[in-house]
C-alpha positions in Angstrom: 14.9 4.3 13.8 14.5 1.5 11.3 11.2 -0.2 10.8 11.1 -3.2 8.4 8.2 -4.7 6.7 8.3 -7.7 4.8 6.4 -10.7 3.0 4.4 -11.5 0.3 1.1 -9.9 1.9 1.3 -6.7 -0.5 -2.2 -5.7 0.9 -1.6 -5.6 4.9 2.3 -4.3 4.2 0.7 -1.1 2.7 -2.0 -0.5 5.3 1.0 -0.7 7.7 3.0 1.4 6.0 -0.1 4.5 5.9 -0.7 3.7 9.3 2.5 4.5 10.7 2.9 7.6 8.2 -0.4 9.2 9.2 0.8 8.2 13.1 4.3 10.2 12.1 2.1 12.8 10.2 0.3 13.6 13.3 2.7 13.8 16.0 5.4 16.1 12.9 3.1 18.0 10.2 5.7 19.5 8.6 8.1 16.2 8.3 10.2 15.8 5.5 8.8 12.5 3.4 10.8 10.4 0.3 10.1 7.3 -1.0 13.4 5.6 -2.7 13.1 2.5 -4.9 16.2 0.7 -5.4 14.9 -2.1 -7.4 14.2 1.0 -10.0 17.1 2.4 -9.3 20.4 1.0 -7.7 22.1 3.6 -7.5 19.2 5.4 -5.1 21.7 4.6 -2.2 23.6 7.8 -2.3 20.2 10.1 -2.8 18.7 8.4 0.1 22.0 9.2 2.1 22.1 12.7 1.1 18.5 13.1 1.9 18.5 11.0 5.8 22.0 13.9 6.5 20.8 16.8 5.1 19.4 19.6 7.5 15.0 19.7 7.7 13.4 23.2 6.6 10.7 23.0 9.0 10.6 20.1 11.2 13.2 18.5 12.9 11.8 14.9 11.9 12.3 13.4 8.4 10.8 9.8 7.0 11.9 8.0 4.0 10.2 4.8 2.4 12.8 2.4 0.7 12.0 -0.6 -1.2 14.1 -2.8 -3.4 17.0 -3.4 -0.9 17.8 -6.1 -2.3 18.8 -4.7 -5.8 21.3 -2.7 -4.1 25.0 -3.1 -3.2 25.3 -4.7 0.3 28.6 -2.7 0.6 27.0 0.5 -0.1 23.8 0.5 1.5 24.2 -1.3 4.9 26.4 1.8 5.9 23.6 4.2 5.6 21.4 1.8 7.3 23.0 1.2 9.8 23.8 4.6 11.0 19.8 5.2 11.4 19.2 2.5 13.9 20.2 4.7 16.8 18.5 7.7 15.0 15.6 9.0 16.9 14.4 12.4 14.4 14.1 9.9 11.4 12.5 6.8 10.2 13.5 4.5 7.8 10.7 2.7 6.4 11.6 -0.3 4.6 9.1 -2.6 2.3 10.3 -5.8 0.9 8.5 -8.7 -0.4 10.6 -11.1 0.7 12.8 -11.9 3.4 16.4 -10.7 3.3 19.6 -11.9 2.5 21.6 -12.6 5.5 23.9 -9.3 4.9 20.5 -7.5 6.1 19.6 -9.5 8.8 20.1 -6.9 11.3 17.0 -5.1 9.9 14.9 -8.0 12.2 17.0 -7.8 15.0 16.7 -4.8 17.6 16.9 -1.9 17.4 15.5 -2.5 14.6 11.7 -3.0 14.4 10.5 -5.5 11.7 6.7 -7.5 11.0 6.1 -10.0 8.9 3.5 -9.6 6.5 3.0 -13.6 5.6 0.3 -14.9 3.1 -3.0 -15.8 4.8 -4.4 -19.2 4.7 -6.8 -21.6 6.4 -7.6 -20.2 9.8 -6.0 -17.3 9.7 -7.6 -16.5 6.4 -10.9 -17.4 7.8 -10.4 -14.6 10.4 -8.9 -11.5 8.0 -12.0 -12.0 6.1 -14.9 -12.0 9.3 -12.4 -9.4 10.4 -13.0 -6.9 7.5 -16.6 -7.9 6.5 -17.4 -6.6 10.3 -15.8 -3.4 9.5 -18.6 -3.1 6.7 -21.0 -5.0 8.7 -21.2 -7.5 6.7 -22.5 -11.3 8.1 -21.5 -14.0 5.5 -23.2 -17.5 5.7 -20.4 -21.0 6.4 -21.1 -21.3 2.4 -20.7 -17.9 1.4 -17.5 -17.6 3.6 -16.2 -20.4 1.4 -16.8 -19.1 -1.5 -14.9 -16.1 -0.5 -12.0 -17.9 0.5 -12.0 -20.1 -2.4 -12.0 -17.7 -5.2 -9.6 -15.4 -3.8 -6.3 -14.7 -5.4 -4.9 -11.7 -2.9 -5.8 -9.4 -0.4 -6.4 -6.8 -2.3 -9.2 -8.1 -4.5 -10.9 -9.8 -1.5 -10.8 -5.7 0.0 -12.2 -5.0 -3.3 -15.2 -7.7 -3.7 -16.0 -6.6 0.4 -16.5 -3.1 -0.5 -18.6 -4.2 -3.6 -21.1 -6.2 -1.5 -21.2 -3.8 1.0 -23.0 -1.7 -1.4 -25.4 -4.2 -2.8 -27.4 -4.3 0.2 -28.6 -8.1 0.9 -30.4 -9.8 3.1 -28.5 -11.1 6.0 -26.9 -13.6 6.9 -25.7 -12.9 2.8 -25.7 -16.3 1.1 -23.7 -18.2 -1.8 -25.9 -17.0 -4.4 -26.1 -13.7 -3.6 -22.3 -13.4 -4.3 -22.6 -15.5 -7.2 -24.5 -12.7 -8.5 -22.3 -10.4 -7.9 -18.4 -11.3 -8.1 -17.0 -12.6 -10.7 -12.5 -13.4 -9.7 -11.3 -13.1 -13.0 -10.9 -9.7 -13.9 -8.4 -8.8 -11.4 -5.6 -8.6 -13.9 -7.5 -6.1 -15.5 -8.0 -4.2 -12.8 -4.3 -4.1 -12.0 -3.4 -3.1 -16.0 -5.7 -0.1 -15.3 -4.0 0.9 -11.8 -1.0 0.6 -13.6 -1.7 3.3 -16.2 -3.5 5.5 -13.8 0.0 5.5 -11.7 2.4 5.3 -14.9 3.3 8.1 -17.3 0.7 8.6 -19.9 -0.9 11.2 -21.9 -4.0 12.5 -19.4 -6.8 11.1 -22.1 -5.3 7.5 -21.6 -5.4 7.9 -17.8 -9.1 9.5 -17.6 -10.2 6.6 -19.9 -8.4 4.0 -17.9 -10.0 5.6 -14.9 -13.7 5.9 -16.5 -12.9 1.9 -17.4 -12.4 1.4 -13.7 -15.5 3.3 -12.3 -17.8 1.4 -15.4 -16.5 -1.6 -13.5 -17.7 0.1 -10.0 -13.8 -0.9 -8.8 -14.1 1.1 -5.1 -12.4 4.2 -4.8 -10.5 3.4 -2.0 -9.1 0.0 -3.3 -7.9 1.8 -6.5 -6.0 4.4 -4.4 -4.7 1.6 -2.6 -3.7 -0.2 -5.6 -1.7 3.0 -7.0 0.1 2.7 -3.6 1.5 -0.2 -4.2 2.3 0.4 -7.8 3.7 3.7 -7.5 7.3 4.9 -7.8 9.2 8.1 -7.1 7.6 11.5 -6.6 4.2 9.5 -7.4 4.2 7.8 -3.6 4.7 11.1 -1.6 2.0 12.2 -3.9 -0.5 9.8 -2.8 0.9 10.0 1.3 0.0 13.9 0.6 -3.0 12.8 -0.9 -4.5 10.6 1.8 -3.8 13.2 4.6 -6.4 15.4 2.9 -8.7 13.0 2.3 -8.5 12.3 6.1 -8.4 15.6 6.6 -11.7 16.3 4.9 -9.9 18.7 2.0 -10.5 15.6 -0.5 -12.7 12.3 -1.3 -11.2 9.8 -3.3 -12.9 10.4 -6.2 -11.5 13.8 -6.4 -8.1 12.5 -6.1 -8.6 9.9 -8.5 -9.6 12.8 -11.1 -6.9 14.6 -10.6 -4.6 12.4 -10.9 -6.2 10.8 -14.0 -5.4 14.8 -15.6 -2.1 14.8 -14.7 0.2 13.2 -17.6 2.8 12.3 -14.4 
């Protein structure tokens, strides 16, 4: 089975992409998990076959997230591809910014599954945001929703700026100047630089300060975890899907995970 995710909507792309591992998770606890980035590394293509043949230890299931199709050779990765459309004890996860080429436009045709993950405007925009202020039950005023919308540069800080009013504890309906009071949109940069680190390899003192710089900053937990999700590479992304199990497990909170990870020089 193939499922393709694509579009500029980094933030919705990786919710999707934990939701259907922790789905996979549940139903195969012992799956076989590897994330392969192309755009890294080209020449992933043949690790990523020898991985999606080679015989499971425990479970007869296996999952493997690709991204960076597009760096690769059409000639050398549509193969593999292709022969695990028909495949029903593996997944093939596949995240991509952007639409593809027309050599992979059989990943949005079935068997295939695919969902686009488009930019959210007007309307639609409107809706994410009363979507995910109800999930903190949040009630914005027609001003304050504005604001919101007009100071928002992605997804992911809009998750972020939720989560920090959420915790302030106005009045409701919450007003215009209470989030003037409150958010400030131009330190998201900042915040990604610091994710950055956190998920890159550095000595552990530069990690823990980054981390310290986040939680000065009150960043949420969650959104930071979510940000080294999508900034992660390698052995670092089954780290964090191992990661989130336990916290939904119970074994972990965040902040625990964040610690550890800020010790760890990789």
């Amino acid at each position: 089975m193939i499922i393709f995710l694509y579009g500029p909507d980094s933030y919705r792309r990786q919710q999707k992409i934990q939701e259907l591992t922790a789905a996979y998770r549940q139903k195969h606890p012992n799956f076989d998990f590897q994330s392969f980035d192309l755009a890294e590394n080209p020449e992933n293509y043949s690790a990523l076959e020898d991985f999606l043949n080679q015989q499971s230890l425990f479970d007869n299931f296996k999952m493997a997230l690709v991204k960076g199709i597009g760096e690769a050779e059409p000639k050398k990765i549509k193969p593999i591809l292709k022969s695990q459309l028909a495949k029903k004890n593996s997944a093939l996860l596949i995240s991509e910014d952007k639409k593809p080429t027309k050599d992979f436009d059989f990943l949005r045709e079935k068997p295939a599954l695919s969902q686009e993950f488009e930019g959210l405007t007007g309307e639609k925009l409107n809706f994410f945001i009363k979507k995910e202020a109800a999930k903190r039950n949040l009630n914005f005023s027609t001003e304050a929703l504005n604001y919101l919308v007009r100071g928002q540069h992605d997804n992911w800080s809009l998750i972020n700026e939720l989560d920090k009013i959420a915790l302030a504890d106005f009045p409701q309906p919450i007003d215009k100047i209470h989030l003037e009071s409150l958010i400030s949109f131009s330190n998201q940069e900042k915040i990604f630089d610091l994710a950055g680190i956190l998920a890159g390899h550095y000595p552990w003192p530069k990690k823990l300060s980054a981390l310290e710089q986040l939680f000065i900053q009150k960043e949420s937990v969650n959104y930071i975890f979510n940000l080294l999700g999508y900034q992660a590479r390698g052995s670092l992304l089954l780290r964090l899907a191992d990661y989130d199990w336990q916290v939904k497990s119970g074994g972990l909170d965040y902040e625990e995970v964040l610690l550890d990870l800020a010790l760890t020089n990789s």
